[in-house]
C-alpha positions as CSV (number, residue, x, y, z in Angstrom):
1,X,48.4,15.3,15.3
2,X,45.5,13.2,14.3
3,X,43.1,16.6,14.2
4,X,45.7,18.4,12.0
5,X,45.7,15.3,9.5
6,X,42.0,15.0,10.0
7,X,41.3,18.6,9.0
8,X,44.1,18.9,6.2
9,X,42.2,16.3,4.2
10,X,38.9,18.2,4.7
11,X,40.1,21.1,3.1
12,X,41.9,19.3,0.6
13,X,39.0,17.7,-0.6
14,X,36.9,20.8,-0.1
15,X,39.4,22.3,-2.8
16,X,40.2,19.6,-4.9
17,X,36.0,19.1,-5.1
18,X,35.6,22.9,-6.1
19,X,38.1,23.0,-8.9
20,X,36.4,19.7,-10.3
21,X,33.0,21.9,-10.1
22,X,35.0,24.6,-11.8
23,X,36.3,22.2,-14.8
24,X,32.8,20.8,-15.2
25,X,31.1,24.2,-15.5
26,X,30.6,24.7,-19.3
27,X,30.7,28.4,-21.2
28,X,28.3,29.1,-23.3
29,X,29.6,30.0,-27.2
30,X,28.6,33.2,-28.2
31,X,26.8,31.0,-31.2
32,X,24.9,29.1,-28.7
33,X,24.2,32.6,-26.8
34,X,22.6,34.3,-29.9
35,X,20.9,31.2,-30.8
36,X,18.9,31.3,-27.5
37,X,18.4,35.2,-27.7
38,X,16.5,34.4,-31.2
39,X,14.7,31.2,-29.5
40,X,10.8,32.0,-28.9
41,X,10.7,32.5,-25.4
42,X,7.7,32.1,-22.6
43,X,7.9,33.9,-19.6
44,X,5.5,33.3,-16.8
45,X,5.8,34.9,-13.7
46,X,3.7,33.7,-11.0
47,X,4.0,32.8,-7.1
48,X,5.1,28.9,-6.6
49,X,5.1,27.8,-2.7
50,X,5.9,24.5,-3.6
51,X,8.8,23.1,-5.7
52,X,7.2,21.9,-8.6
53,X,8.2,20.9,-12.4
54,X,6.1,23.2,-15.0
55,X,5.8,22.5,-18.4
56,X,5.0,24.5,-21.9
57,X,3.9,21.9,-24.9
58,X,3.8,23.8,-27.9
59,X,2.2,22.7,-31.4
60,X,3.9,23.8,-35.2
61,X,0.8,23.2,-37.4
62,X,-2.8,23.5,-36.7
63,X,-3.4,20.1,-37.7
64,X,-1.0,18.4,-34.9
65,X,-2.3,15.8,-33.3
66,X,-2.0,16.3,-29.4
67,X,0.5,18.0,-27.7
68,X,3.5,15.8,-28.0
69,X,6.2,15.1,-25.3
70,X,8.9,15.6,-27.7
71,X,7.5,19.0,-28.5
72,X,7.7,20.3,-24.6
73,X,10.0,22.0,-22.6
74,X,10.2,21.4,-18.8
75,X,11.4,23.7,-16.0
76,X,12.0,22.9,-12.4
77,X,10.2,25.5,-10.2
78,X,11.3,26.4,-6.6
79,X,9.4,27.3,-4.1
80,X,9.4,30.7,-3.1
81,X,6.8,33.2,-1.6
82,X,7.8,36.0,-3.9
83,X,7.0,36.2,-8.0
84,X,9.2,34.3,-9.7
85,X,10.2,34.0,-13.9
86,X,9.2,30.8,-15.2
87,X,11.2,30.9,-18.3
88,X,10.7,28.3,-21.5
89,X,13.2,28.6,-24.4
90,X,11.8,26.6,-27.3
91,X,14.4,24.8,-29.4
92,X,16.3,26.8,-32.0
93,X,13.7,27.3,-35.0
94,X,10.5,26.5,-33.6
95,X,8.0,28.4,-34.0
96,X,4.7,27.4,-32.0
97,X,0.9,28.1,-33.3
98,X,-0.4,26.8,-30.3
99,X,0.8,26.2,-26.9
100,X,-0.4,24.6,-23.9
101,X,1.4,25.2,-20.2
102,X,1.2,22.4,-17.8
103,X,1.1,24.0,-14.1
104,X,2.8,21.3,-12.2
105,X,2.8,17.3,-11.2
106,X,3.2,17.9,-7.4
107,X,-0.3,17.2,-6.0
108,X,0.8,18.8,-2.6
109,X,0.9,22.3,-4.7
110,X,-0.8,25.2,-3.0
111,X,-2.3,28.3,-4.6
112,X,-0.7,29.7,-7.0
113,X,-1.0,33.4,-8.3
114,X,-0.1,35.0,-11.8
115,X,1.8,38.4,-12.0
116,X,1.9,38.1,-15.9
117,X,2.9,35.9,-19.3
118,X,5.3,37.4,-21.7
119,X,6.2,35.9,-25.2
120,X,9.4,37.1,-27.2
121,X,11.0,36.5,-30.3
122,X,13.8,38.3,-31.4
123,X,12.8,42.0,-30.9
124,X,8.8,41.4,-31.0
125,X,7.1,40.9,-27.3
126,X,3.4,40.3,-26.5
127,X,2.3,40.6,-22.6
128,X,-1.1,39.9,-20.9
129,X,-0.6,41.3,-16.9
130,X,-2.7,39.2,-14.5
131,X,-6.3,38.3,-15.1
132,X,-5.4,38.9,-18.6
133,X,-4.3,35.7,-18.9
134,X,-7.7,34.1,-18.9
135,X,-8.3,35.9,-22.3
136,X,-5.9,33.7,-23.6
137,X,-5.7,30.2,-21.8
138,X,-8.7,28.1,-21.1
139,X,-8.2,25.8,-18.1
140,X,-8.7,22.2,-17.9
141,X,-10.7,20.3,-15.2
142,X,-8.0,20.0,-12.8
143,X,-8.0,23.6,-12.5
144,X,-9.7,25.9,-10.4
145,X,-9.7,29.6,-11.2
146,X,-10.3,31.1,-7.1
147,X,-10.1,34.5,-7.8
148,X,-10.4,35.6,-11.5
149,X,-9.3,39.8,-10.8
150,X,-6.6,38.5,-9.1
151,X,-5.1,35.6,-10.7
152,X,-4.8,32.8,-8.3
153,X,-5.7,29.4,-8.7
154,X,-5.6,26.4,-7.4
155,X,-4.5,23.1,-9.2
156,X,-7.1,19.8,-8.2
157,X,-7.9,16.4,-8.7
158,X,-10.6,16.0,-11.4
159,X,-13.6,13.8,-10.9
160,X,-11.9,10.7,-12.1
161,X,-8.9,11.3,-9.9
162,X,-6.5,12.4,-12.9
163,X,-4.1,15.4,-12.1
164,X,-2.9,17.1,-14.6
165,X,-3.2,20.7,-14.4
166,X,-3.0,22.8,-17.6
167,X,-4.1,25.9,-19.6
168,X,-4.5,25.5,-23.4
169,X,-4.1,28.5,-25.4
170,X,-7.3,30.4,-26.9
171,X,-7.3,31.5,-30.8
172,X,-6.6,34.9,-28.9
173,X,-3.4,33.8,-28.2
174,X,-2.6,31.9,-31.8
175,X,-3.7,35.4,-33.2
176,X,-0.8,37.1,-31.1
177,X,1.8,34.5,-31.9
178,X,1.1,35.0,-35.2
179,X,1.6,39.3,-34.9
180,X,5.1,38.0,-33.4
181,X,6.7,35.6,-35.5
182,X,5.6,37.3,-39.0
C-alpha cells in the first residue's frame, strides 16, 4: 500500500511539474518573430569542447568610446566535439560599424577551431569560411592563433595574467558591414 501511495505521488508530481513547464513556455508573436528575422545576425560556427559563455560587443559610430557592456550580446556555448552555430541577434535596430567577439571567460577552455563567420541582415549575407576569418578579426594578446590554414586557436593568459580572449574587427570587416546594411 505504502509503494502504491509512494509512486502515485511521483507521477503526480512528474505531471503536475510538466504542465507547469508547459504554462511557462512562452510563443513567440509573429511581430517578435519578424523582428528578429530583420535583427543583424552573427553566426560563428566553430568547435567548443568546453561549455563556455561567448560574447559579440558591437559599436554604432566610429567615434564610440570602447566597446560597451550594454552594447553586447552574450551566448552560452556547450561543449560539443562537432561544429556548432554560435548565433548573436543584435537588438531590434542596431546596426553595428564595428564589432568585437569575445571567445570565452572559462580559462579551462581547450582549442578551439573555426568552420566559418556569417553576418545577415534581412536578405544581404557576407561569409568568410575558415582562415578567412583572420582577414577580418585581429586577435588580442590572450590569443594564440596555432594553426592559421586551419583555423584553430587557442585562448591564453596574457603576460600580466589578464584573460580575456577576443578578436576586434579589421576595417575589412567595417567595409563589409557597410555593403550589408546600405
Amino acid at each position: 500500500m505504502k509503494k502504491q501511495l509512494f509512486f502515485a505521488c511521483i507521477i503526480l508530481s512528474i505531471v503536475f511539474s510538466s504542465c507547469k513547464k508547459e504554462e511557462n513556455k512562452k510563443e513567440e508573436s509573429p511581430a517578435e518573430t519578424e523582428a528578429i528575422k530583420n535583427s543583424f545576425k552573427v553566426t560563428l560556427t566553430a568547435t567548443v569542447t568546453v561549455d563556455d559563455n561567448f560574447q559579440l560587443y558591437y559599436s554604432q559610430n566610429d567615434y564610440e568610446a570602447p566597446y560597451q557592456e550594454d552594447n553586447s550580446v552574450w551566448v552560452a556555448v556547450k561543449a560539443s566535439d562537432k561544429p556548432q552555430d554560435i548565433v548573436f541577434i543584435l537588438p531590434e535596430d542596431v546596426l553595428p560599424n564595428y564589432i568585437r567577439i569575445d571567445f570565452g571567460t572559462n580559462e579551462k577552455q581547450k582549442e578551439i577551431i573555426i568552420q566559418n563567420f556569417k553576418m545577415n541582415y534581412f536578405s544581404k549575407s557576407f561569409e568568410a569560411k575558415g582562415s578567412l576569418f583572420f582577414n577580418y578579426f585581429i586577435p588580442n594578446d590572450c590569443i594564440t592563433i596555432l594553426e592559421k590554414n586551419k583555423a584553430v586557436v587557442q585562448n591564453i593568459k596574457s603576460t600580466d595574467g589578464r584573460y580575456d580572449p577576443l578578436f576586434y574587427s579589421e576595417k575589412a570587416l567595417y567595409d563589409q558591414i557597410q555593403l550589408l546594411i546600405k
